[in-house]
C-alpha positions as CSV (number, residue, x, y, z in Angstrom):
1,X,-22.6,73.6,91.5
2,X,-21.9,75.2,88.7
3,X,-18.6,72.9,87.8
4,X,-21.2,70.1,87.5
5,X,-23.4,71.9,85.2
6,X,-20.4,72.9,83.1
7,X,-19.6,68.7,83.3
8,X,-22.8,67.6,82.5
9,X,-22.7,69.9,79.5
10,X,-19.6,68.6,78.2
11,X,-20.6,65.2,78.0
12,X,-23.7,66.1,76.1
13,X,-21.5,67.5,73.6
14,X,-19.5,64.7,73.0
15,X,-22.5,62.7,72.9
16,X,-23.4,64.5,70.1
17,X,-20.0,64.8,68.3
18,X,-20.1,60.5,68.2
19,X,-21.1,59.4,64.6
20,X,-24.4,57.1,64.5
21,X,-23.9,54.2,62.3
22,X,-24.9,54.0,59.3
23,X,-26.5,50.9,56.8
24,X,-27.9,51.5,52.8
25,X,-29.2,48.6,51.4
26,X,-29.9,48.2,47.3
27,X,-32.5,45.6,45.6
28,X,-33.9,45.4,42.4
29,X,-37.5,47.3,41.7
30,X,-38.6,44.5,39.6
31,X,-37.7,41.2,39.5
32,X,-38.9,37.9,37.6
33,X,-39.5,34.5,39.6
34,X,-36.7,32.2,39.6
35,X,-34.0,34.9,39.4
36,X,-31.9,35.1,42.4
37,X,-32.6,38.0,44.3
38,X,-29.4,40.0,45.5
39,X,-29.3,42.5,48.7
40,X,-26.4,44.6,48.7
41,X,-25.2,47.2,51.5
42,X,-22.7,49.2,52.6
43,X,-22.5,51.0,56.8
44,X,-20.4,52.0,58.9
45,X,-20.1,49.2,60.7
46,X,-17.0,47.3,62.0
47,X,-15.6,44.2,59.8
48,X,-17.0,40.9,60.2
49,X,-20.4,43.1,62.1
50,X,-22.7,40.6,61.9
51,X,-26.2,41.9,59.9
52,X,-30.1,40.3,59.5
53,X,-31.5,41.0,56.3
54,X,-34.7,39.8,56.2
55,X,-37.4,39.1,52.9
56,X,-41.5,39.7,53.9
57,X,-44.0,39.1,51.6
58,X,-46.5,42.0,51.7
59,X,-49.9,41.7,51.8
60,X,-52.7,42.9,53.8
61,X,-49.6,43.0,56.7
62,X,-45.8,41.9,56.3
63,X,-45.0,38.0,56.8
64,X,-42.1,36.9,57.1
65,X,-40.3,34.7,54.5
66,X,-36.9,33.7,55.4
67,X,-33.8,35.6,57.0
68,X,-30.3,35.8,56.4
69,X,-27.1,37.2,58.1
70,X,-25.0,39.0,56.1
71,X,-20.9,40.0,57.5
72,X,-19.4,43.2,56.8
73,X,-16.5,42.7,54.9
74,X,-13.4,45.0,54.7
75,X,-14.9,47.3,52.3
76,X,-17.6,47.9,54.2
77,X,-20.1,46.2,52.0
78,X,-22.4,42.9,52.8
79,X,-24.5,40.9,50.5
80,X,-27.0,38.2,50.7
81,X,-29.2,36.3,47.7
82,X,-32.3,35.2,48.4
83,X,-34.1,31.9,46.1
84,X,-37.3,32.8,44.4
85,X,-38.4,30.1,43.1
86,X,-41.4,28.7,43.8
87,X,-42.6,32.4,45.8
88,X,-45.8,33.3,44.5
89,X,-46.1,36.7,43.0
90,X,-46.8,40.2,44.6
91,X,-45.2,43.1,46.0
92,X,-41.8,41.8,49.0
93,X,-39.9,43.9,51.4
94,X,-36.0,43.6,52.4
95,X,-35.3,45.0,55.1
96,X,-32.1,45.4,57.8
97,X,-34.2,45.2,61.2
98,X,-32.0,48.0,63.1
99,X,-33.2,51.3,64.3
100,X,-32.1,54.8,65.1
101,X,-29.2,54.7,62.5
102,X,-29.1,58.4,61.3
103,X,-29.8,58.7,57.6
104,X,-29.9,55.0,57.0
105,X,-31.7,53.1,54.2
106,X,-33.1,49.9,56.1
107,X,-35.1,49.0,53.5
108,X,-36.8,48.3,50.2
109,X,-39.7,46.9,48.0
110,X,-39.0,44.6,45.2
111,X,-41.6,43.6,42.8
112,X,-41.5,39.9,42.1
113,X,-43.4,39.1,38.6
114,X,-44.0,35.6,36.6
115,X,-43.0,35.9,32.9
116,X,-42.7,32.3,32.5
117,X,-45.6,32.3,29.8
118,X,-43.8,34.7,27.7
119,X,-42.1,31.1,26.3
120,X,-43.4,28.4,24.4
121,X,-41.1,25.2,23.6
122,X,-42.0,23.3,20.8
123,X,-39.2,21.0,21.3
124,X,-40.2,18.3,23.6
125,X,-39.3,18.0,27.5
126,X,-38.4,14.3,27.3
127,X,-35.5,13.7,24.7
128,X,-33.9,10.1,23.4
129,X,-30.4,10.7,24.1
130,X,-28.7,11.1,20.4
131,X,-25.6,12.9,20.9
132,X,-27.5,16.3,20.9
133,X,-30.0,18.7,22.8
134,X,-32.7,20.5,20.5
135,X,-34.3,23.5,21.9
136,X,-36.9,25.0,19.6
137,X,-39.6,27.8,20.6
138,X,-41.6,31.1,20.5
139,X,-41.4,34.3,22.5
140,X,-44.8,36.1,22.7
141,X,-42.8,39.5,23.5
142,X,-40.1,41.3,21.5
143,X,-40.2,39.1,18.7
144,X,-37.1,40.2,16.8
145,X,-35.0,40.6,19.9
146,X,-33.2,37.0,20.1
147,X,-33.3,35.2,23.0
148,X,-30.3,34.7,25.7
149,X,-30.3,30.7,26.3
150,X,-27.9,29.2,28.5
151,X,-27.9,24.9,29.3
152,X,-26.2,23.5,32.5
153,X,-26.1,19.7,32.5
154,X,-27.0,17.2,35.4
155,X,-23.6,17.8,37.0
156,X,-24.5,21.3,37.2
157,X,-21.5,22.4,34.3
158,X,-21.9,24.9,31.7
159,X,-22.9,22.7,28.5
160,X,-24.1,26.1,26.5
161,X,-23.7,30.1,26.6
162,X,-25.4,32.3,28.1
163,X,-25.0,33.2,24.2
164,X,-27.7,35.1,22.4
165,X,-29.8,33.1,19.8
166,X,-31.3,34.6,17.0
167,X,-35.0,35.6,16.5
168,X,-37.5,35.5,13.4
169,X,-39.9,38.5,12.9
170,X,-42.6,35.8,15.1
171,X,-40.4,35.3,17.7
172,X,-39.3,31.6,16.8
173,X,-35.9,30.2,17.6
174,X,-33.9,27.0,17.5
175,X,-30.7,25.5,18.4
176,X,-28.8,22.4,19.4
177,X,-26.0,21.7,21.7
178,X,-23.8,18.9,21.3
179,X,-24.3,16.2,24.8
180,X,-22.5,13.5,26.5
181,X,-25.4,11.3,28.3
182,X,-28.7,11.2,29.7
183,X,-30.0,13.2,32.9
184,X,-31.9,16.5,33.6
185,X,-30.5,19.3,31.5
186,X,-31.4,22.8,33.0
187,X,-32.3,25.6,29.9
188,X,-32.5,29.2,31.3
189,X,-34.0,32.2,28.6
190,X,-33.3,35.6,29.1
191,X,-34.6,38.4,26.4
192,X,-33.8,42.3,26.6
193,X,-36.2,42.8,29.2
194,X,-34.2,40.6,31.8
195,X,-34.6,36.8,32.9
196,X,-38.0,34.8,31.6
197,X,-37.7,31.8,33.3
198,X,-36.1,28.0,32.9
199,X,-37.3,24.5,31.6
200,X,-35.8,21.3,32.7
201,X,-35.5,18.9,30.1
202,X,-34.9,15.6,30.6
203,X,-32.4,12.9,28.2
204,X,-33.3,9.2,28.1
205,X,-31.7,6.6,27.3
206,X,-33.0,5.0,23.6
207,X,-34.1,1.5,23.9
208,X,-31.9,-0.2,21.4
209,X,-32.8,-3.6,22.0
210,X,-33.9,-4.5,18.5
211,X,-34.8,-8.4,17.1
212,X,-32.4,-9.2,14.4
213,X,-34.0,-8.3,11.0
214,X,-35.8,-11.1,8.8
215,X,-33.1,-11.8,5.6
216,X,-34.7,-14.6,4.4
217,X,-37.5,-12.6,2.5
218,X,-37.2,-9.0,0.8
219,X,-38.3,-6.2,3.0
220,X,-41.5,-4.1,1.3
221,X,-41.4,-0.6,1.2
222,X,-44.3,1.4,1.8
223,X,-43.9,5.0,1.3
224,X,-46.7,8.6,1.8
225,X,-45.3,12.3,1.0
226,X,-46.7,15.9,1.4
227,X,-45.7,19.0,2.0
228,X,-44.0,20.7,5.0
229,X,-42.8,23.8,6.7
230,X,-41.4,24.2,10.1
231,X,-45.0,25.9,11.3
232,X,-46.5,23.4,9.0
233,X,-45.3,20.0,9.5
234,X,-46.9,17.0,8.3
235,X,-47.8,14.3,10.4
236,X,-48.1,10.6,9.1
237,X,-49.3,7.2,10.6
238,X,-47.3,4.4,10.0
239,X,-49.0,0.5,10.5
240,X,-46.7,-1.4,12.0
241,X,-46.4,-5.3,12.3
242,X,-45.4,-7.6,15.2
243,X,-41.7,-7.5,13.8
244,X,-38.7,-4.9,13.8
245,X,-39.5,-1.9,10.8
246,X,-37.7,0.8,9.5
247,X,-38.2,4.4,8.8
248,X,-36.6,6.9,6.8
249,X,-37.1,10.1,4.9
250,X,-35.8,11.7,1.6
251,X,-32.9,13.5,1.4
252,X,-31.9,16.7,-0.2
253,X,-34.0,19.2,3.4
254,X,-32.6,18.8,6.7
255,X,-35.3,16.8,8.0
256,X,-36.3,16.9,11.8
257,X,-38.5,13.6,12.9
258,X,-40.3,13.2,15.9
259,X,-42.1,9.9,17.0
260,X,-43.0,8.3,20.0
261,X,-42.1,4.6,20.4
262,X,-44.0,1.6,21.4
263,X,-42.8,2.5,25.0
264,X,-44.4,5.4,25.0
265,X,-41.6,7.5,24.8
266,X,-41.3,10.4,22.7
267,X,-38.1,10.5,20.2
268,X,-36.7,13.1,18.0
269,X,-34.3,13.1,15.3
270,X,-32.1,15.2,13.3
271,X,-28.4,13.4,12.8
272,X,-28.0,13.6,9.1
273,X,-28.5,17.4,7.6
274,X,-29.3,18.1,4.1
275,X,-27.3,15.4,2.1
276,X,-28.9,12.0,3.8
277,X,-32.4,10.8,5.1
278,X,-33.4,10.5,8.8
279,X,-33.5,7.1,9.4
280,X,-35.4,5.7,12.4
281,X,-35.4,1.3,13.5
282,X,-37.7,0.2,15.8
283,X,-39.7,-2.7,17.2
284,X,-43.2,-2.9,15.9
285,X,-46.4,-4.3,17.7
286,X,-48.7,-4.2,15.6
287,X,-50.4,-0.8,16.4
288,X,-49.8,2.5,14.7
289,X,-46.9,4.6,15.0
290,X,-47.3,8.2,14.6
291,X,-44.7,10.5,12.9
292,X,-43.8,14.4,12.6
293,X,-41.7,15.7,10.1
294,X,-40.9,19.2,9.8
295,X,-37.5,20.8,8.8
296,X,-34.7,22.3,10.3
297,X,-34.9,25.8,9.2
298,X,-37.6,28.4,9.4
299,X,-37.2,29.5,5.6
300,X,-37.4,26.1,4.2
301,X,-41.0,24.9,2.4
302,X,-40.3,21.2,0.4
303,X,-41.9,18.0,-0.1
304,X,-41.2,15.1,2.0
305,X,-41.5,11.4,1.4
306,X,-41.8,9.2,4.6
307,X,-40.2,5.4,3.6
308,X,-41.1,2.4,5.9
309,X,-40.3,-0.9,5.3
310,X,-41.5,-3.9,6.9
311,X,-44.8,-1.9,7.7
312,X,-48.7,-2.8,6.9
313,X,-48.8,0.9,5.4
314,X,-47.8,4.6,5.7
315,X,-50.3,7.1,5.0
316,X,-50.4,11.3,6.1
317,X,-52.4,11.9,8.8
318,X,-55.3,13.9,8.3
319,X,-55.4,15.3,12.0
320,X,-52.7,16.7,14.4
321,X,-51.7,13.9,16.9
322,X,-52.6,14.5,20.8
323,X,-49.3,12.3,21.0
324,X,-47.5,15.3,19.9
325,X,-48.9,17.4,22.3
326,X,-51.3,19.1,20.4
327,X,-55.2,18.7,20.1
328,X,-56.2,16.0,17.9
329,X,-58.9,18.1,16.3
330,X,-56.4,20.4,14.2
331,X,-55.7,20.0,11.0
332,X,-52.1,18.5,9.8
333,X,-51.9,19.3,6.6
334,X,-54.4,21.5,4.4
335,X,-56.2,19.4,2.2
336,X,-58.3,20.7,-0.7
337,X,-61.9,19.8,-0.8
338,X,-62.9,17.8,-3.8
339,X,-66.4,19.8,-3.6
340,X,-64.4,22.7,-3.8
341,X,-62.5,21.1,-7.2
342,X,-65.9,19.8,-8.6
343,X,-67.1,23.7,-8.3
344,X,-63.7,24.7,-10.2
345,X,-64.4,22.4,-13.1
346,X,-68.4,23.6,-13.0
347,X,-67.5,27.1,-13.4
348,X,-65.1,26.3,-16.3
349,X,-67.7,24.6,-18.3
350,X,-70.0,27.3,-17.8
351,X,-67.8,29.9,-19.2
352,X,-67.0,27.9,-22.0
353,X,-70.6,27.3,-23.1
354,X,-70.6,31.2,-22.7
355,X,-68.2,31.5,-25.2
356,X,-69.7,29.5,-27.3
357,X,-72.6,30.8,-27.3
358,X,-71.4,34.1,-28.2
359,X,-69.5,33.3,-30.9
């Protein structure tokens, strides 16, 4: 009797000498929709020990969002990445389903968050295809920071960065990357804080089917001019007839021009830098055409002349165009009110009958 006790004793002991496995899993705290989210681990585990790691969206209770199996590799280490986009945001849970491991770390919450308003392109989302991919816009955080921008084209290679762009003291950027062709160009932004978000924007193919031009007769040239800054463009309307026009701008500023064609699609231009005008050709129909200039760089404030020949008439527009993206109510340009002058020159003459007076 007693030799079984002593037995049974001994194999509780060894029992308790055996090692319980072990698995300690890492995720991000916080992390931004869109941005991959990585599960690492380590355990004691054999190599190639298969492992679920599993992502729940938490609630009111735990649902379950998707599951992947993660193999231990010779280290000792596994890793899985789980796609956020598209997840709404709120409070998620990883977690390695497995109990009674010891001290184990089986599981943690990860904050997903949506910082995609933090960025505002002003450059559009549809682009004629010119050689060149503008990107131009403002962060609403960390102003003077720069922005991280990296560009991957439609065959998913690395056109661009990640390179750090800079900032102005409002938070507005810009920059162009050299192209090859049309097709969806994905732009990610990332700022000290971590990743913001991404933007697809799209190339086209210009229509460049144009009638031959009329050389029997002289073209006319029509011509409007203000002033412009690149948070103050100007906007102008050119009157097109049923017959190919062009358009072009003075020289001397980098001029950026955008303008949407008589397809509907929206253009934008910028090949020729400081020493030579923007020059647009297109097909007219009759109908107005509508035209934003603005220049390239943030410090510049100049005049601008907008040429067009073969046209009914240029003229600035008085109003922002909706075409542009922008409500049609705000002003383009401002414009001084000739009440406001008539009150200037009434004041004058009142303080020189004053004078007069006096003496």
């Amino acid at each position: 009797m007693n030799k079984i006790v002593l037995l049974v004793m001994g194999l509780l002991f060894c029992i308790g000498c055996v090692p319980a496995y072990q698995v300690v899993i890492q995720a991000p705290d916080t992390l931004t929709v869109g941005e991959p989210l990585i599960v690492t681990g380590t355990t004691t585990f054999g190599i190639g020990t298969p492992i679920d790691v599993v992502l729940s969206y938490q609630l009111t209770t735990s649902t379950e969002i998707m599951r992947k199996i993660a193999y231990v590799m010779d280290d000792k280490t596994f890793r899985v990445v789980f796609d956020t986009t598209d997840l709404p945001t709120g409070m998620y849970k990883v977690e390695v389903p497995t109990n009674g491991m010891g001290n184990s770390v089986t599981m943690r919450l990860v904050n997903l968050v949506d910082r995609s308003d933090e960025i505002h392109l002003s450059s559009q989302t549809t682009q004629s295809f010119n050689g060149k991919l503008y990107i131009t816009g403002t962060l609403s955080k960390d102003t003077s920071s720069g922005v991280q921008i990296e560009v991957i084209g439609p065959d998913n290679t690395n056109i661009f960065g990640p390179l750090y762009i800079n900032t102005n003291y409002q938070g507005s950027f810009s920059a162009d990357f050299p192209i090859t062709g049309p097709g969806d160009y994905e732009v990610s932004f990332t700022d000290a804080n971590g990743y913001i978000g991404d933007r697809i924007i799209t190339v086209v193919r210009p229509n460049t089917t144009y009638a031959p031009p009329d050389v029997t007769t002289a073209a006319t040239v029509s011509f409007a001019q203000g002033k412009a800054s690149r948070d103050n463009p100007i906007y102008f309307i050119v009157q097109t007839e049923n017959r190919p026009f062009r358009v072009y701008t003075s020289a001397s500023v980098d001029w950026v021009v955008e303008y949407v064609d008589i397809a509907g699609v929206l253009h934008m231009v910028n090949d020729q830098g400081e020493l030579n005008p923007e020059e647009i050709r297109a097909n007219g129909n009759g109908k107005a055409v509508y035209f934003k200039v603005y220049p390239y760089k943030y410090s510049v404030t100049s005049n601008v002349f907008l040429y067009a020949e073969n046209v009914n008439s240029v003229s600035v527009s008085p109003t922002v165009q909706s075409v542009f993206g922008l409500p049609s109510s705000s002003p383009a340009q401002t414009q001084k009110s000739p009440v406001s002058a008539m009150l200037v020159f009434f004041a004058l003459g009142c303080m020189c009958v004053l004078i007069h007076h006096r003496k």
